[in-house]
C-alpha positions in Angstrom: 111.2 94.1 86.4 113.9 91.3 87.8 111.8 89.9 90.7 113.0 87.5 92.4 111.0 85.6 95.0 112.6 83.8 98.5 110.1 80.9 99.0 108.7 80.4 95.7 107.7 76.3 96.0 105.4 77.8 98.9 101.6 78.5 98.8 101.8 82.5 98.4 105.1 82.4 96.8 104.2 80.0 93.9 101.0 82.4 93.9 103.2 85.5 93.3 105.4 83.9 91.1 102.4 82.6 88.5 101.1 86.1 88.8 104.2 87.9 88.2 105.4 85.7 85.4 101.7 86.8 83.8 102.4 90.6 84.1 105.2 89.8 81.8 107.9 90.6 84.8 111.1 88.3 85.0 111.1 85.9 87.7 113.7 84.2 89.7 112.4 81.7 92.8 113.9 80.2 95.7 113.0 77.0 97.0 114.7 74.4 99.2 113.4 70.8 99.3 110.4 71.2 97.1 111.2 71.9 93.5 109.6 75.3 91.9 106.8 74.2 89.8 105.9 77.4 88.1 106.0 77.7 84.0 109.0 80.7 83.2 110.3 81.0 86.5 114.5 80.6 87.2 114.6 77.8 89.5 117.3 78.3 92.3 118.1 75.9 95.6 118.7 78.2 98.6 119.1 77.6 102.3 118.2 81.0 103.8 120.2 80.1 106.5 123.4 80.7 104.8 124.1 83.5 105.2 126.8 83.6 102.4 124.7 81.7 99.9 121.6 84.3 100.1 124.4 86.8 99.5 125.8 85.2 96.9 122.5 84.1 95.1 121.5 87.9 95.2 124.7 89.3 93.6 124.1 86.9 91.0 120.6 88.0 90.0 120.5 91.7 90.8 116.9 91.7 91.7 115.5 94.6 91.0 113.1 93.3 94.0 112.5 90.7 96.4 109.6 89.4 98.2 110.7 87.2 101.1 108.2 84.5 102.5 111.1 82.3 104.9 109.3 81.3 107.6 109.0 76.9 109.1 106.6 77.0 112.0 109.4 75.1 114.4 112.6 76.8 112.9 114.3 80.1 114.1 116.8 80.0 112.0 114.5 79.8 108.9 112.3 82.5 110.2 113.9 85.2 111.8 117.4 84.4 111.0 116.6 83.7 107.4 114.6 86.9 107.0 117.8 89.2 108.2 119.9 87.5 105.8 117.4 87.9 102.6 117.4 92.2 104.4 121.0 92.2 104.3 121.3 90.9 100.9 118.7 92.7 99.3 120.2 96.0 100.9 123.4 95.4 99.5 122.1 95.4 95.8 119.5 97.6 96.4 116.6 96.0 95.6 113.3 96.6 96.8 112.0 94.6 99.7 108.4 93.0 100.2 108.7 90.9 103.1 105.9 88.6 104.5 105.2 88.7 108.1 102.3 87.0 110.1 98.9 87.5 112.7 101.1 85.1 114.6 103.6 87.5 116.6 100.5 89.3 118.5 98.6 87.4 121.8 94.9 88.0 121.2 92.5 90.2 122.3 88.9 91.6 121.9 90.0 94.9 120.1 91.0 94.6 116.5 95.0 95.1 115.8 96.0 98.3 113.8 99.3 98.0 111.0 101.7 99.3 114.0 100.7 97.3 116.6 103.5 96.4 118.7 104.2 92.3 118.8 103.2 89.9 121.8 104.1 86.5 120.9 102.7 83.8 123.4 105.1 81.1 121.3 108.1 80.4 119.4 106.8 81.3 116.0 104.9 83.9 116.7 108.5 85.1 118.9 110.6 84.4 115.2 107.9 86.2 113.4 108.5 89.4 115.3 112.0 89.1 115.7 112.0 88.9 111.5 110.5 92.5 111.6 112.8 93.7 113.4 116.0 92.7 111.6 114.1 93.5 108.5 113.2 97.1 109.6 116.6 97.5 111.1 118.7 97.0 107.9 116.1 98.1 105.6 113.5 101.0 107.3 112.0 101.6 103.4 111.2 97.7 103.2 107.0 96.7 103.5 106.0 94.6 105.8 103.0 92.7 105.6 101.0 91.6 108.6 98.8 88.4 107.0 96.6 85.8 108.4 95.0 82.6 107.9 95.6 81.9 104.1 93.1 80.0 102.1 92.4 78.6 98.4 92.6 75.1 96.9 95.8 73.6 98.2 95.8 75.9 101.1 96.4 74.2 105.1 93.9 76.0 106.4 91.6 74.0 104.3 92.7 71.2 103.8 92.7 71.3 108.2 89.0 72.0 107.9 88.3 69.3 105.8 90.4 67.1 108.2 88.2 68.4 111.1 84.7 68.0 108.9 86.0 64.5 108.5 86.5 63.4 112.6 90.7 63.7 112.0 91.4 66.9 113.7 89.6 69.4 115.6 88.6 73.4 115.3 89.1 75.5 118.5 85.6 78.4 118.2 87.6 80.5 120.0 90.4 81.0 117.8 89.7 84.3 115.8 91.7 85.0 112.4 91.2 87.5 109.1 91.2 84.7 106.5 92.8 86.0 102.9 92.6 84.7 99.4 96.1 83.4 98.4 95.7 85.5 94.6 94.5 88.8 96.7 97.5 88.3 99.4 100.0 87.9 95.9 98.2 90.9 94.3 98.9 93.2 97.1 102.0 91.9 98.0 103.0 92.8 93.9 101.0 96.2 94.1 103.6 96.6 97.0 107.1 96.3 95.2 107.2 98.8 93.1 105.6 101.5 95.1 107.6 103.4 98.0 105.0 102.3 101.2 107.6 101.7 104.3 106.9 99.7 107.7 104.0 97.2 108.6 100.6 96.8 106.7 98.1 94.6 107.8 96.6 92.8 104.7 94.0 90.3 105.6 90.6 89.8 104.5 87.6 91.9 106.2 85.5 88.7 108.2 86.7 87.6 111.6 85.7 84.3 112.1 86.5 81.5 114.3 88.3 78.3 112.6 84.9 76.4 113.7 83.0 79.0 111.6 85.4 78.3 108.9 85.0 74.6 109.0 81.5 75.3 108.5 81.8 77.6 105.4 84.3 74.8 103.9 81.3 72.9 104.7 78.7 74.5 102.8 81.5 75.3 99.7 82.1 71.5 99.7 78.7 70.3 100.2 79.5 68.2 103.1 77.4 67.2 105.7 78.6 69.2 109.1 77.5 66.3 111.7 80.9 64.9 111.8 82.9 68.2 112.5 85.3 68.0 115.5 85.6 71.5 117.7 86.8 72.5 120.9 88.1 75.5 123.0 91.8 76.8 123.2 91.2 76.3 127.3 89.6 72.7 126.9 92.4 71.7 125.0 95.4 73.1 127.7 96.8 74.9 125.3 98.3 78.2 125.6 97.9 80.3 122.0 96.4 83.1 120.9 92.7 83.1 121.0 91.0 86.5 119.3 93.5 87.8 116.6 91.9 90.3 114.2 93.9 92.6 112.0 92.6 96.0 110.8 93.3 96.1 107.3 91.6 99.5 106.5 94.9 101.1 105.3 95.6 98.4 103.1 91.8 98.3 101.2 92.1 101.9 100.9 96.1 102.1 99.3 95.6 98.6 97.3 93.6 98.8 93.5 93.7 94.9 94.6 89.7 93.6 96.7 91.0 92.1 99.5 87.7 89.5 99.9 85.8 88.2 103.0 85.6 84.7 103.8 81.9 84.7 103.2 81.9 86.2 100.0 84.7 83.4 98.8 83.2 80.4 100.7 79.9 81.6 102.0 
């Protein structure tokens, strides 16, 4: 298979990539200020943006698929805008479409979120996130659509932001609820995904809800490091409007998937 993956110096992409590239698939990856640092992958520079460059980058390769990670936390046009282009493109050659979408776009609330759950973004990123799916299922309605949340390994943000918090430099909210997945069981779904025909919005996140807080404190015990200095707070203490309880049902996704989708306890308990 011609895979080529939008996003590819990223955390999940470079994950994807290194596992594709071991399944013997040929691999093509985007990237746009970081270099791609995966052994037998086709490096290309690509501004998602441009609309005529993603077109143009596409026709070149002929992917037989893509899977599409554009997102920058304070950049519409990256996000959404770059999402409908990579739809458009891919469409054109006809290449299958995996495209990564986030826990972000919903608002929080005490009832877990099923795949179809209609978005309710309380910010700008969560607003781009949704607004992605919607291009993306306009132009393409047999393109997956993966709902993710908090992901974690070595090298991952979320960690490393736990780590900051263990060490008095930032702060955990213990009211801020998420689904944390591994980055190599996100990239095994997400590749279990392209060549199959599943169409519209999975949630694939891992089975524990737990606070960031609690997550701090399983880095903790992973790390051995002493919890005393660990920094936390509440989303209302803080003034801060942003989703508080955010948990995604992933039941349809552990049972299509071959690939374990594991709990945070079980990886860092």
């Amino acid at each position: 298979m011609n895979l080529l993956v939008v996003g590819a110096s990223g955390f999940l992409g470079a994950e994807v990539c290194r596992q594709a590239v071991a399944a013997g698939h040929r691999v093509a990856g985007t990237y746009h200020r970081s270099a791609v640092a995966v052994p037998g992958v086709a490096p290309h520079r690509l501004d998602v943006t441009d609309r005529a460059a993603v077109r143009e980058l596409l026709t070149r390769v002929r992917p037989d698929a893509v899977v599409a990670t554009p997102y920058r936390y304070d950049d519409w046009a990256v996000t959404a805008d770059g999402a409908a282009h990579i739809a458009v493109a891919a469409a054109e050659v006809d290449a299958r479409l995996v495209h990564l979408s986030s826990d972000a776009l919903h608002a929080g609330r005490p009832a877990p979120y099923a795949d179809e759950a209609v978005p309710t973004p309380l910010h700008a990123y969560g607003a781009a996130k949704a607004a992605a799916e919607t291009a993306v299922r306009a132009v393409d309605p047999g393109a997956a659509l993966v709902r993710t949340s908090l992901i974690v390994g070595e090298g991952s943000k979320q960690i490393q932001l736990c780590r900051e918090a263990l060490a008095g430099r930032a702060t955990l909210f213990t009211d801020e609820l998420r689904c944390p997945v591994h980055v190599a069981d996100l990239a095994g779904a997400v590749l279990e995904l392209v060549p199959g025909d599943y169409a519209g919005l999975l949630n694939v996140a891992g089975p524990d809800a737990v606070s960031r807080a609690e997550l701090g404190l399983l880095v903790a015990r992973h790390d051995g490091v002493d919890t005393g200095g660990l920094r936390t707070t509440t989303i209302a203490a803080a003034g801060l409007r942003r989703p508080g309880e955010v948990v995604l049902d992933s039941t349809r996704a552990a049972g299509l998937l071959r690939t374990r989708l594991r709990g945070i306890t079980e990886l860092y308990g």
